[in-house]
C-alpha positions as CSV (number, residue, x, y, z in Angstrom):
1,X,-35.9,0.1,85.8
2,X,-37.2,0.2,82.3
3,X,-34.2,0.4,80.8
4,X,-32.7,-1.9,83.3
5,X,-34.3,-5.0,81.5
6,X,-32.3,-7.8,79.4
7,X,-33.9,-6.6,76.2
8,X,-33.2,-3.2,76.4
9,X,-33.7,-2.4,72.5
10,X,-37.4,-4.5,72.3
11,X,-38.6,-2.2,75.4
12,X,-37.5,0.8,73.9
13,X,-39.0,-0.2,70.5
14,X,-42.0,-0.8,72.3
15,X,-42.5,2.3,74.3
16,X,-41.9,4.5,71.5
17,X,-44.9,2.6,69.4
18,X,-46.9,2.7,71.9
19,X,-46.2,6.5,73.6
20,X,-44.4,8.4,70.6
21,X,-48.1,9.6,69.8
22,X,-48.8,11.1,73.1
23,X,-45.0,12.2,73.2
24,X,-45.5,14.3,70.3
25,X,-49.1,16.0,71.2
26,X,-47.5,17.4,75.1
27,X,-47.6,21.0,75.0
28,X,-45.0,23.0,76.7
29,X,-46.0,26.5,76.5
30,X,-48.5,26.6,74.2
31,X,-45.9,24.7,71.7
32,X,-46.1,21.3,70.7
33,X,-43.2,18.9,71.6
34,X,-43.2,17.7,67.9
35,X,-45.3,20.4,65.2
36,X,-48.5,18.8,64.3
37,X,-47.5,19.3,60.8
38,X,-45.3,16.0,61.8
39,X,-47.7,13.9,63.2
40,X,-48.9,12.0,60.3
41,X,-45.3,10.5,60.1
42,X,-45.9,9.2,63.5
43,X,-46.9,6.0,62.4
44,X,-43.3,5.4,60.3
45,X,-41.4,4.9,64.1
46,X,-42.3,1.5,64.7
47,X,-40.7,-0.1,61.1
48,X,-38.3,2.6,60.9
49,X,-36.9,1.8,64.8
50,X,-37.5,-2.1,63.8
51,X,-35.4,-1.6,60.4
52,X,-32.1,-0.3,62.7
53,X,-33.0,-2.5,65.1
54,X,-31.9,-5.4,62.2
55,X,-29.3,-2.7,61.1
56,X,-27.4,-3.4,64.4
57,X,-27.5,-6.8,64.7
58,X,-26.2,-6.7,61.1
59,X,-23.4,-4.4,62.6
60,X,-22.7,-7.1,65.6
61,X,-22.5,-9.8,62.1
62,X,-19.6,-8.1,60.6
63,X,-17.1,-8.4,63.4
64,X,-16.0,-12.0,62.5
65,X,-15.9,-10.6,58.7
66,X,-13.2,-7.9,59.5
67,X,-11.6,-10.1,61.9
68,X,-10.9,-12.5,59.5
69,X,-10.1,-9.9,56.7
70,X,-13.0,-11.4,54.5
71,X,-14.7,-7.6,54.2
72,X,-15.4,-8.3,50.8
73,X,-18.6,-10.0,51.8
74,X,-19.7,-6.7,54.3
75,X,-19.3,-5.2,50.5
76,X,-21.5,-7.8,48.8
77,X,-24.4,-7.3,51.6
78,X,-24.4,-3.7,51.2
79,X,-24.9,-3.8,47.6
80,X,-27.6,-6.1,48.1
81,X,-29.0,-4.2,50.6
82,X,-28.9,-1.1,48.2
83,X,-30.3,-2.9,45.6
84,X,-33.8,-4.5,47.3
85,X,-34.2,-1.0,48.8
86,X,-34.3,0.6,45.4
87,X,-36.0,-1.9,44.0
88,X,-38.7,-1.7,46.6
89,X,-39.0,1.8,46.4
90,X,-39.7,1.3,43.0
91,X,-42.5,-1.0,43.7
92,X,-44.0,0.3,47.2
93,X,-43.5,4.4,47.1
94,X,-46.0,4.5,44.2
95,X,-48.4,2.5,45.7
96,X,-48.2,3.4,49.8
97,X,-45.7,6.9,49.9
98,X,-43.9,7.2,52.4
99,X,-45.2,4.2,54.7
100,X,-43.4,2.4,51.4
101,X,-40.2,3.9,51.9
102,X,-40.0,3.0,55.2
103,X,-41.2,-0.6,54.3
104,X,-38.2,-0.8,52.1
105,X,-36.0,0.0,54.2
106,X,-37.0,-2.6,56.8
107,X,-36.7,-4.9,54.1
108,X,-33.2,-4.1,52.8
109,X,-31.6,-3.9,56.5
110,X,-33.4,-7.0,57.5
111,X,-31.7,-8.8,53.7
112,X,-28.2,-7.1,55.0
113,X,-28.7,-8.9,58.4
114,X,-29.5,-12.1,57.0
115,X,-27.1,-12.4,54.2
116,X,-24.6,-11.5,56.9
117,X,-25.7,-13.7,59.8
118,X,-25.3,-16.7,57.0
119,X,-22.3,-16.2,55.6
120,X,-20.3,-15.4,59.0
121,X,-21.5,-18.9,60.0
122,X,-19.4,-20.3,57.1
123,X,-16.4,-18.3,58.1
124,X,-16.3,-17.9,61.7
125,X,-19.5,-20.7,63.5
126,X,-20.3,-19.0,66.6
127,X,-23.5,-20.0,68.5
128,X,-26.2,-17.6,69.3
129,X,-28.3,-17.5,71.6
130,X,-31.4,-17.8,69.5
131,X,-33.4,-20.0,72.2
132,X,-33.2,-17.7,74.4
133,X,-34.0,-14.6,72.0
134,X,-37.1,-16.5,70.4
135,X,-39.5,-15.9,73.0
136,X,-38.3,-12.1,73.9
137,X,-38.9,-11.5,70.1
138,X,-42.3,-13.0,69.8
139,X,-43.4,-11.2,73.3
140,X,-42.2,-8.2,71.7
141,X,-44.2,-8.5,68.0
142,X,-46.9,-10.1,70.1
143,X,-47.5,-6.7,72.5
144,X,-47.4,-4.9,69.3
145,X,-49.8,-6.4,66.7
146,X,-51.7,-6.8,69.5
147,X,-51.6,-2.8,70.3
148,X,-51.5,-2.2,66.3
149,X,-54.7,-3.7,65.9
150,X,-56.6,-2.8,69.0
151,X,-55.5,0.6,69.6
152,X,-58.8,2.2,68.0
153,X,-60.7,0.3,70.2
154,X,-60.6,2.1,72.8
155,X,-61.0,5.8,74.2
156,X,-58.0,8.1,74.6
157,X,-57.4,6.9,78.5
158,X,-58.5,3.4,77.8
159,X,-55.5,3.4,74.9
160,X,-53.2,4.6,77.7
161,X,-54.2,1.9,80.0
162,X,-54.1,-0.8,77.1
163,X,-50.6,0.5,76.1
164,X,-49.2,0.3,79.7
165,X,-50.4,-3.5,80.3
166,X,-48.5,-4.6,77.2
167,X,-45.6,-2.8,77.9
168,X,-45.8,-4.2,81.5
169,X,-46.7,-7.9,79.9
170,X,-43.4,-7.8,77.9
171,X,-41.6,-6.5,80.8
172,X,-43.1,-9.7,82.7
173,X,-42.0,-12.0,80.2
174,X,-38.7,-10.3,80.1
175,X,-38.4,-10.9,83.1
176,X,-39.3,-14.4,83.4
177,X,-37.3,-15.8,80.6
């Protein structure tokens, strides 16, 4: 049923944050599921899942584009897409390594998805749904920051517990919306 939902993509964001730590320490045989060696790149999931999450929707943008033979601007939204994620790199990799790599990548699929979404509107208008999506999104980043910046609160079966209620909170508002 989890994957059952009408936000399929936020629940599976939100499982992995919460559970890809615990995924990666099960043993199976005396082996790790993921080497330990891994495990500090643990915490790049959540804005690197989050970053293609944006990359999709920016994928979902560019049908109108193609349809209407205007794939000049998918060309245009790359390049500026390439160009904050270097520039970024520049500025964040020095300062936060890797956790600034993955921030600027966020950054340049979420500038693809935007520059997209704004000029399809001016060549094809098509509502979306954004009403609707609004309050799915914010239960989403709600259960996360709220896990984010709890989640060493609490002892290791406590954690499990707290992880499971916000998943099933989201699932709940999923479900109600």
């Amino acid at each position: 049923l989890l994957w059952g939902t009408k936000e399929p993509r936020s629940t599976a964001w939100l499982s992995l944050s919460f559970f890809i730590g615990d995924i990666a320490r099960i043993e199976l045989g005396g082996v790790y599921l993921i080497h330990p060696d891994y495990w500090l790149g643990l915490s790049l999931i959540p804005i690197v899942m989050a970053a293609y999450f944006f990359d999709g929707i920016y994928i979902n943008f560019i049908a109108p584009v193609i349809i209407r033979k205007n794939t000049w601007l998918i060309m245009a939204a790359t390049i500026s897409g390439a160009a904050l994620n270097i520039a970024f790199n520049f500025l964040l990799v020095p300062r936060y390594n890797i956790l600034g790599a993955a921030w600027s990548a966020f950054i340049s699929y979420f500038s693809m998805c935007y520059i997209m979404y704004f000029s399809v509107r001016k060549i094809y208008p098509k509502p979306y749904e954004f009403k609707r999506l609004f309050p799915l999104v914010l239960s989403a980043l709600a259960a996360f920051f709220a896990w984010y910046f709890y989640k060493d609160s609490f002892s290791a079966c406590r954690e499990g517990a707290f992880k499971t209620l916000l998943l099933l909170g989201f699932l709940l508002s999923v479900y109600v919306s």
